[in-house]
Every structure is written in C-alpha cells, then in structure tokens.
C-alpha positions as CSV (number, residue, x, y, z in Angstrom):
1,X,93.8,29.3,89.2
2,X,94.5,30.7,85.8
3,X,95.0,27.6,83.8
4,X,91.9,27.9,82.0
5,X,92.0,31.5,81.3
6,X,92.6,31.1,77.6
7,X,95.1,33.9,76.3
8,X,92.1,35.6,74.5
9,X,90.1,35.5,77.1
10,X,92.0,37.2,78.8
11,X,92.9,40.0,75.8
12,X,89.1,40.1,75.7
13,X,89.5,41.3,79.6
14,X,92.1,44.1,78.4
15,X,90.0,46.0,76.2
16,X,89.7,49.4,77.4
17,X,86.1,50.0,79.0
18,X,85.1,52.5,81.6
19,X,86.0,51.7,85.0
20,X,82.9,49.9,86.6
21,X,80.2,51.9,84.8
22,X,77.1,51.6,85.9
23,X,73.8,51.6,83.6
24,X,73.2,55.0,83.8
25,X,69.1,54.7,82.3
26,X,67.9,52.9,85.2
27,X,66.6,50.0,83.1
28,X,66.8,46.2,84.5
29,X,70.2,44.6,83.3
30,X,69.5,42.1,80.6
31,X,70.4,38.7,81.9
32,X,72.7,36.8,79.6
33,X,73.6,32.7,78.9
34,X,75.6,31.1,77.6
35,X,73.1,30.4,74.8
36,X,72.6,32.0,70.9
37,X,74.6,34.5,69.9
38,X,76.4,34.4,73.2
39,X,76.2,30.4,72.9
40,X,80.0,28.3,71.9
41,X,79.0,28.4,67.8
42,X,78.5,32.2,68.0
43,X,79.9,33.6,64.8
44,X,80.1,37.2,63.3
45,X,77.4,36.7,61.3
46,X,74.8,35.7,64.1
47,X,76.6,39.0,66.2
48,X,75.0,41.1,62.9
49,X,71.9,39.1,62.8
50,X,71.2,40.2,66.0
51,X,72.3,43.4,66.8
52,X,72.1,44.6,63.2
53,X,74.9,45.5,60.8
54,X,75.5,49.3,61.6
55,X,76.0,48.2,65.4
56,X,79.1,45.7,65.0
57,X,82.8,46.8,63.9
58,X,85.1,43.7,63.5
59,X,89.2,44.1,62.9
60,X,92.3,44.7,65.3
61,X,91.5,45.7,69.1
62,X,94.4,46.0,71.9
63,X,95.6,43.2,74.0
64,X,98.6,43.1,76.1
65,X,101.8,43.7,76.4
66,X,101.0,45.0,73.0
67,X,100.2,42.7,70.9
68,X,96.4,43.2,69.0
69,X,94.3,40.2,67.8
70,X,90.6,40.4,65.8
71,X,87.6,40.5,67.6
72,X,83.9,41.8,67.0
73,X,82.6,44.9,69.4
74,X,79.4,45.7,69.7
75,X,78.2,49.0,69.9
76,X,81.3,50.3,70.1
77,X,80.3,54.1,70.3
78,X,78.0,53.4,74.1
79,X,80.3,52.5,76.4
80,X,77.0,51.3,78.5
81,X,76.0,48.4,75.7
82,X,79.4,47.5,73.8
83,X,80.1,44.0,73.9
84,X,83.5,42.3,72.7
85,X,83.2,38.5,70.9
86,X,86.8,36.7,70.3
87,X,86.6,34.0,68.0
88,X,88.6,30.8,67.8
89,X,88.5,30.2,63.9
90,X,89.2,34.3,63.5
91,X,89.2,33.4,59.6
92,X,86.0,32.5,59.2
93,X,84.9,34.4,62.4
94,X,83.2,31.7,64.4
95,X,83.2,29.6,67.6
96,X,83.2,31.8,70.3
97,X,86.6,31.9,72.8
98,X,85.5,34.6,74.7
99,X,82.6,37.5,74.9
100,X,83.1,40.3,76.9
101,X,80.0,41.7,78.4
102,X,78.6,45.4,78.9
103,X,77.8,47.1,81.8
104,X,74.5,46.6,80.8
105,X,74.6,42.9,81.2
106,X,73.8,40.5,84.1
107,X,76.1,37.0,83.7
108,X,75.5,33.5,85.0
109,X,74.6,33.4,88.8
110,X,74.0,37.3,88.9
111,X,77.5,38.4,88.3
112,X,78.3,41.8,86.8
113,X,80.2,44.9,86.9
114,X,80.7,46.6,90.1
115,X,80.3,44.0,93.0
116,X,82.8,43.6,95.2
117,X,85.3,39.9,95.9
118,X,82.9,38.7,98.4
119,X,79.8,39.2,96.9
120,X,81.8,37.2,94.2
121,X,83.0,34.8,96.4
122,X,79.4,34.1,98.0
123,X,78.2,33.9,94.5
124,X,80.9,30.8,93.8
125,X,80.4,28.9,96.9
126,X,83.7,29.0,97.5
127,X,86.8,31.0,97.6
128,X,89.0,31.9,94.8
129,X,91.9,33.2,93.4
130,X,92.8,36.3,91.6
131,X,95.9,37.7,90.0
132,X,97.6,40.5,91.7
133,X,97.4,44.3,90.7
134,X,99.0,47.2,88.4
135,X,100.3,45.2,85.6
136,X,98.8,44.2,82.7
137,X,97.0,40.7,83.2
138,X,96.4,42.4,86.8
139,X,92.9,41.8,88.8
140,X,92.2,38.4,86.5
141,X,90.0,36.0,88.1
142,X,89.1,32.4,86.5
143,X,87.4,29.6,88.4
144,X,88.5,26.1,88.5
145,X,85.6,25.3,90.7
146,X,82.3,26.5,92.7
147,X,79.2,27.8,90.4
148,X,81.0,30.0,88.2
149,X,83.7,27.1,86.9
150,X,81.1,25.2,84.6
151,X,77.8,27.6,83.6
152,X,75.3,25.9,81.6
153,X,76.1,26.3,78.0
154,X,79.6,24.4,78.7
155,X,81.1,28.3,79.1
156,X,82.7,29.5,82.5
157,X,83.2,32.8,84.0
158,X,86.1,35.0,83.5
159,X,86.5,38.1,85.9
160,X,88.1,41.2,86.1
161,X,88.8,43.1,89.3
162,X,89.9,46.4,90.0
163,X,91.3,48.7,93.1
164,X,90.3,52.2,93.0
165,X,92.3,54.3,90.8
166,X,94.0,56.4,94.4
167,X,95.4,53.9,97.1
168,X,96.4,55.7,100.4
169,X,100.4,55.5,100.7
170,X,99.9,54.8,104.0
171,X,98.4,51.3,102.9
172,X,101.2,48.1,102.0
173,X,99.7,46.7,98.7
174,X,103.0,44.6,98.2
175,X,100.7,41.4,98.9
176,X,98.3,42.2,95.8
177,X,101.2,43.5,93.6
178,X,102.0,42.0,90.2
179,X,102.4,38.4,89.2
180,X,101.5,37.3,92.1
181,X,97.9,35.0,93.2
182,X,95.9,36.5,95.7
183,X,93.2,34.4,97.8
184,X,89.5,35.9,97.5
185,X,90.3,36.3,101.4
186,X,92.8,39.0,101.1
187,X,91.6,41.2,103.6
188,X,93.1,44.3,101.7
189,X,90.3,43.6,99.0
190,X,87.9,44.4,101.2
191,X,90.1,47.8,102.6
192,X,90.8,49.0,99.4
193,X,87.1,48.0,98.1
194,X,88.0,46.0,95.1
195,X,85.5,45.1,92.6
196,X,84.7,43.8,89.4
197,X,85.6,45.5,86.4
198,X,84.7,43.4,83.6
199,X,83.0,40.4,82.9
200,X,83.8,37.7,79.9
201,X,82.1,34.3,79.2
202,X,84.7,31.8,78.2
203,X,84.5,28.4,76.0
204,X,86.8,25.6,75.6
205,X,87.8,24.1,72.5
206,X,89.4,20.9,71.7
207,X,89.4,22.2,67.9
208,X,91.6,25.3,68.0
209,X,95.5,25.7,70.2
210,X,97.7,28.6,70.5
C-alpha cells in the first residue's frame, strides 16, 4: 500500500498544519491539477512566478523521526493558503516530488481536507489501505489503484488521515495503532470519525533515488 509513498512525500505529509481547517472566508475552494506550477517540472522559480516573491520562504522544514530536508512553503504566515513543494533535484530546486496542498485547495476527483475514509473510499472506487495511528508516519494513505493511483498529469494522491485529538478509553484502538495497515473498512474509522488531514500530490521519477 505504501510502496509508492516516496520518503518525501511523505515528510511533505509531516509538516505541521492545523488539524483539518476549514476555509474559514466562505470562498469556493480552488480546484488544483497536476498541471503548471503544481505540474512534475515545477521549480522554485515558477512557485515565485506565481505566487510572487514575498509569499514563498524556501530552506529546512521538519520531517520525521527528526530528520529536516528543503522544501518551498507558500504563504507560510495563513495557515488557510500555505502550500508545501518538495523538490527532487533540491540543488537546483526543480522537479516536483511532492506538493502539499492548503486547506484552501480542492485535489484530483474532489479530494480535500476534512472528509471522512468513506467519502475517500467512494471517491477511489475501491477500498484502500492506510497506515495505523499515533506515531509518526501514522494516518498515511497512498493508492496503488482506483481513481486516485494515476491523476492526469502522471501525479497520484497522497493522503493524510487523522482521529480526533480525545478517543474514549472505553474504545480498543489496538487494531489502528502504529505500524500497522488498516483496510479503508475498519469500522473504527467510521466510530471514531477519522478524516483527512492533509493532502499531497506525488510524482515519480526515474531521474532521482534515495
């Protein structure tokens, strides 16, 4: 289930963001593809292009297990709009591994912060898996097949679930704890009300190994 969830990718996933925020100014969310600046030959000089210079900070951000690699956020004072790009050739920062979107955004198929595993799963065609909870590469979700495995643009899905921050210790959440793979079917996602947390965009390269 994980094998194509590239080790930045799932960094990228890691960054701290505000627990399924909403878009508080009640505007559409802008639909995103895997296209331009969000396209494979992004680069940190199309991110400024586009969003404009003052807007983009690149250099060190968090990953697990503490490590830090360099990435490019966007708007990274509005927790509403701030976008994360990783980048495959971080020298020249180009090539797009992995873009984190805001809770602003709308991905391929509809998907975006704050809807639940089903709505996911419906959204796929087909069930999934997901990592298991409360460690750090917790609630990761990639797809090796259904809609959200191949997107237009050659990029696929990344996904980042979360259980609400209070569980009832009256509930058994052994089943979705820690390095473990949890089927979308889990019927403790739906008890505890699981959703999605974050959402990345993901590209493949033949190029560029870890």
């Amino acid at each position: 289930m994980l094998a194509r969830v590239f080790l930045c990718t799932i960094c990228v996933a890691l960054v701290a963001t505000p627990t399924m925020a909403k878009d508080k100014s009640g505007a559409k969310p802008e639909q995103v593809a895997c296209a331009g600046v969000y396209g494979a030959d992004s680069s940190e000089a199309r991110v400024i292009e586009t969003f404009g210079a003052e807007n983009v900070v690149t250099g060190p951000v968090d990953g697990p297990e503490g490590s830090t690699y360099l990435a490019t956020t966007v708007f990274p004072d509005d927790p509403e709009r701030t976008m994360v790009f990783s980048w495959f050739d971080e020298d020249a920062k180009k090539d797009a591994s992995s873009i984190r979107l805001s809770p602003s955004q709308t991905g391929p198929f509809g998907i975006r912060i704050g809807i639940t595993v089903a709505e996911v799963e419906a959204i796929n065609g087909e069930p999934f898996t997901l990592s298991g909870f409360w460690w750090d590469y917790g609630g990761s979700a990639g797809f090796d097949s259904g809609n959200l495995s191949g997107v237009e643009g050659d990029c696929y899905v990344n996904l980042r679930f979360t259980p609400p921050d209070e569980v009832s210790g009256a509930i058994d959440v052994t089943p979705i704890s820690g390095d473990v793979e949890v089927p979308s079917s889990e019927g403790l996602l739906e008890v505890l009300d699981v959703r999605v947390e974050q959402v990345s965009l993901g590209y493949a390269s033949e190029d560029y190994a870890y």
